[in-house]
C-alpha positions in Angstrom: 7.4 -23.9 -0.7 7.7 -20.2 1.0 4.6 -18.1 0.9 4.1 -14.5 1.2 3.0 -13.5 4.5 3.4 -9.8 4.3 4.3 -6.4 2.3 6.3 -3.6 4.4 6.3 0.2 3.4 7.8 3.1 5.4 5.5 5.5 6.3 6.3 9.0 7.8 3.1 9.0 10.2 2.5 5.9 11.3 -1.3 7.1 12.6 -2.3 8.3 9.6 -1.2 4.8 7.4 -2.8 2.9 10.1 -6.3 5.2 9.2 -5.3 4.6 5.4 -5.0 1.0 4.9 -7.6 -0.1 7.8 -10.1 1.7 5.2 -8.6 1.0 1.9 -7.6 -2.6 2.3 -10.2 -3.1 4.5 -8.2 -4.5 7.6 -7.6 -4.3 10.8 -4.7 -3.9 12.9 -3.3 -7.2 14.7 0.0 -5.7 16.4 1.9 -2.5 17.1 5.6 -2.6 18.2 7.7 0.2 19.4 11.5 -0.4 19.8 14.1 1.7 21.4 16.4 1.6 18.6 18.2 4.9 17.4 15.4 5.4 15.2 12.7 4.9 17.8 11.2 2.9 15.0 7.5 2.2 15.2 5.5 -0.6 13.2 1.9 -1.8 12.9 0.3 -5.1 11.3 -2.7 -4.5 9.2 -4.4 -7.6 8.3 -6.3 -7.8 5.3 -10.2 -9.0 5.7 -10.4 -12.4 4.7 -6.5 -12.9 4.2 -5.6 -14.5 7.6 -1.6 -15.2 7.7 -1.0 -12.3 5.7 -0.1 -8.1 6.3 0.8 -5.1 5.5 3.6 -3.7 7.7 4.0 -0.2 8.5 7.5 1.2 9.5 7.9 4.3 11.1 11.4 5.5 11.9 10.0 8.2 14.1 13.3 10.6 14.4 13.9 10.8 10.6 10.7 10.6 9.2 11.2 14.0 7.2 13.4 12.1 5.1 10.9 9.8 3.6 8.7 12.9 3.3 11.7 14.5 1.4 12.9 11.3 -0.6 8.9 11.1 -2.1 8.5 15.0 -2.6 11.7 15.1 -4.6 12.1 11.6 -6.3 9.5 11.3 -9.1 7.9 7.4 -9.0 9.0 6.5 -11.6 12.9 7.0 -11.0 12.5 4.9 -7.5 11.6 2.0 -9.7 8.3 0.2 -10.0 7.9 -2.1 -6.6 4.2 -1.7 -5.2 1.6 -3.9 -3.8 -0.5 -5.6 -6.0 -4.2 -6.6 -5.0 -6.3 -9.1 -7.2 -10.2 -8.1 -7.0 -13.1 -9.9 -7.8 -14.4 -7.5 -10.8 -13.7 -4.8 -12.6 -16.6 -2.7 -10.0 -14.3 -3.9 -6.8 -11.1 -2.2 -8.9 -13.2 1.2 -9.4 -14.2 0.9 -6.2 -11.1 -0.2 -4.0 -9.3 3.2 -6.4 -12.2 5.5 -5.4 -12.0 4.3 -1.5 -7.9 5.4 -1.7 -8.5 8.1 -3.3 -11.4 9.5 -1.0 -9.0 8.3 2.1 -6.1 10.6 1.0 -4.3 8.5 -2.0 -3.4 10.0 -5.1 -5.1 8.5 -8.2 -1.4 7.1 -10.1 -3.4 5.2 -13.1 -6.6 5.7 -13.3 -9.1 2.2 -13.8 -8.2 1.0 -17.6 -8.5 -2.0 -19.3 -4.3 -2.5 -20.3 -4.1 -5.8 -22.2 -5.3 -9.5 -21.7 -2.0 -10.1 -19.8 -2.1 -7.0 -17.9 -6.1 -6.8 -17.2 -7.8 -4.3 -15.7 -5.7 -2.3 -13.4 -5.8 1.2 -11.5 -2.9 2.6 -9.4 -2.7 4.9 -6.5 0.2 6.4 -3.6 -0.9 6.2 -0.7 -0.1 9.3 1.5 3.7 8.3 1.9 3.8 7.9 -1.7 3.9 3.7 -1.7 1.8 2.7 -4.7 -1.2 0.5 -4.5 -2.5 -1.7 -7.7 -5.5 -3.6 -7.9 -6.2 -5.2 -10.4 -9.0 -8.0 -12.3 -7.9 -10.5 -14.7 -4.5 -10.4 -14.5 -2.4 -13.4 -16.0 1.2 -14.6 -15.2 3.5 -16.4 -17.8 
């Protein structure tokens, strides 16, 4: 059986994300790779702590990047559909806490901390500086 080893966004500043989610996840960078394509496209590998095997992957094409800047400023969320990272926490305290962290680090509170349903849990939102959004989220159920 396949198992998910990573989550890619596209970031406009590459520097900045790498700030961002080494803070926010915590993490720490395991790679950087810069290729000579047309895009001079840049990524980074942040590793979550404790979550060996597993990242988030930043993509930087580095010549158009005021497109993403554009596509986020001008799209609202909810018409570019509803994909986003999902993180399970421990408690309802870590999901406060991770959404005050990404906030404090430059993320816009989305959905603030609430208790949804049994299915749904307790769940709080944010976009990161690019405008990907974050969930964490405690007692969560599938099926």
């Amino acid at each position: 059986m396949p198992t998910c080893d990573h989550v890619a966004f596209r970031v406009a500043d590459l520097e900045r994300s790498i700030a961002f989610y080494e803070r926010v996840l915590p993490g720490r960078t395991i790679a950087r790779k810069q290729t000579n394509d047309r895009w001079r496209t840049a990524i980074a590998w942040i590793e979550p702590e404790g979550q060996p095997g597993f990242a988030f992957v930043l993509i930087q094409a580095t010549r158009v990047r005021w497109l993403l800047r554009l596509f986020h400023a001008c799209v609202p969320r909810v018409m570019r559909g509803y994909e986003h990272a999902g993180l399970a926490c421990a408690s309802r305290e870590e999901v406060d806490e991770r959404a005050r962290t990404a906030v404090e680090a430059g993320a816009r509170l989305l959905f603030p901390p609430t208790f949804v349903d049994e299915k749904t849990g307790y769940v709080a939102e944010v976009v990161d500086p690019d405008g990907n959004p974050i969930e964490w989220t405690h007692g969560q159920t599938f099926g």
